[in-house]
N, C-alpha and C positions, 0 to 999 in steps of 0.2 A: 289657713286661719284667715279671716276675716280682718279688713283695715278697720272696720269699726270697733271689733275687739282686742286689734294687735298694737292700734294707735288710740285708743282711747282719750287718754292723758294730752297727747298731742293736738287731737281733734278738739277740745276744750280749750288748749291754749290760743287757738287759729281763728274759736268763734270766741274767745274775748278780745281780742285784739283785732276784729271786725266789732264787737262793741263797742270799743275805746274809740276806734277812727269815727262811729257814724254816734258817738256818745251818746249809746244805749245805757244804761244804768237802772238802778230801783227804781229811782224817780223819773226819770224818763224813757218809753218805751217803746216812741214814735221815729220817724224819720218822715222828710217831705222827701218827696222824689225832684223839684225843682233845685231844691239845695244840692243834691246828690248832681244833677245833669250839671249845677252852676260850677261845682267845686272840683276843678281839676288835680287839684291836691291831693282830695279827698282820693277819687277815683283812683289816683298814682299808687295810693299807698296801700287802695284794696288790692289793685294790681300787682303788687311786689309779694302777695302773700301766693300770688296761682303756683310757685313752684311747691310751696310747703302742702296747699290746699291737692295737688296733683299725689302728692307723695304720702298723704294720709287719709283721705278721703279718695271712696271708688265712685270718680266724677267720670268717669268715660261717655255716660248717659246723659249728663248736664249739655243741654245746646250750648253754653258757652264754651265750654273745651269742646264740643267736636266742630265738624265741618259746618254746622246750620249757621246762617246770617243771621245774628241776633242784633236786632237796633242799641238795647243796652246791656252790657257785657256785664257791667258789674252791678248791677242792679239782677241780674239774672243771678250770677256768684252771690250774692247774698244770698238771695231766695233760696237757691237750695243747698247752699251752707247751713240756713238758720232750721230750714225743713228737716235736713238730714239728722239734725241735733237736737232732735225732739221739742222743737218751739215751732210756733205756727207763724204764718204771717198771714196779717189782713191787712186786705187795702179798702182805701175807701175816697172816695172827690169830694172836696174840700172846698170852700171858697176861703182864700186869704187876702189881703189886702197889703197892698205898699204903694208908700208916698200916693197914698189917699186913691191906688188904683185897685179895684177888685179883681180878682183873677182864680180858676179854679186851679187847683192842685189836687197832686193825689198822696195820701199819709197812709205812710205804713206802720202799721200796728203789730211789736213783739211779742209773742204771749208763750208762754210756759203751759207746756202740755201737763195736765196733769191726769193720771192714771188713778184709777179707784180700785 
């Protein structure tokens, strides 16, 4: 049997609580990637989810759990948590601004597959 059909229930619980941490919600549906690189917290506590994420999800294929040097580990664990679980992600460069300095970012966009 399949982990996507034997953990189902599970697999939904792993990608709300990656919601929760980068607070995806209805109203919000974005994330910046420099918050994500700034926020060791944040990272900590995607991180604390790879055992459950390992145990119900068939990530063996994911660069991040195998052998490949991935520059962002959990910026990759989301990506194909979020892919796995029938949402898309888009990116896209941004220009933001702080303390009146301009700088590009890159914003990630959640979106809900929908099937016809």
């Amino acid at each position: 049997m399949k982990k996507s059909d034997k953990f189902t229930n599970n697999q939904f619980d792993i990608l709300n609580k990656i919601f929760d941490i980068l607070d995806i919600n209805d109203n919000n549906n974005t994330f910046f990637l420099s918050d994500l690189d700034n926020n060791i917290k944040l990272q900590n506590n995607i991180l604390e989810l790879e055992n459950d994420i390992k145990t119900y999800f068939a990530c063996s294929t994911w660069a991040s759990f195998s052998n490949y040097n991935v520059k962002r580990k959990v910026l990759s664990i989301i990506r194909n948590l979020i892919k796995n679980m029938d949402y898309c992600v888009i990116s896209k460069r941004k220009f933001r601004k702080k303390d009146n300095i301009s700088y590009r970012d890159t914003i990630y966009y959640i979106i809900k597959n929908n099937h016809i």
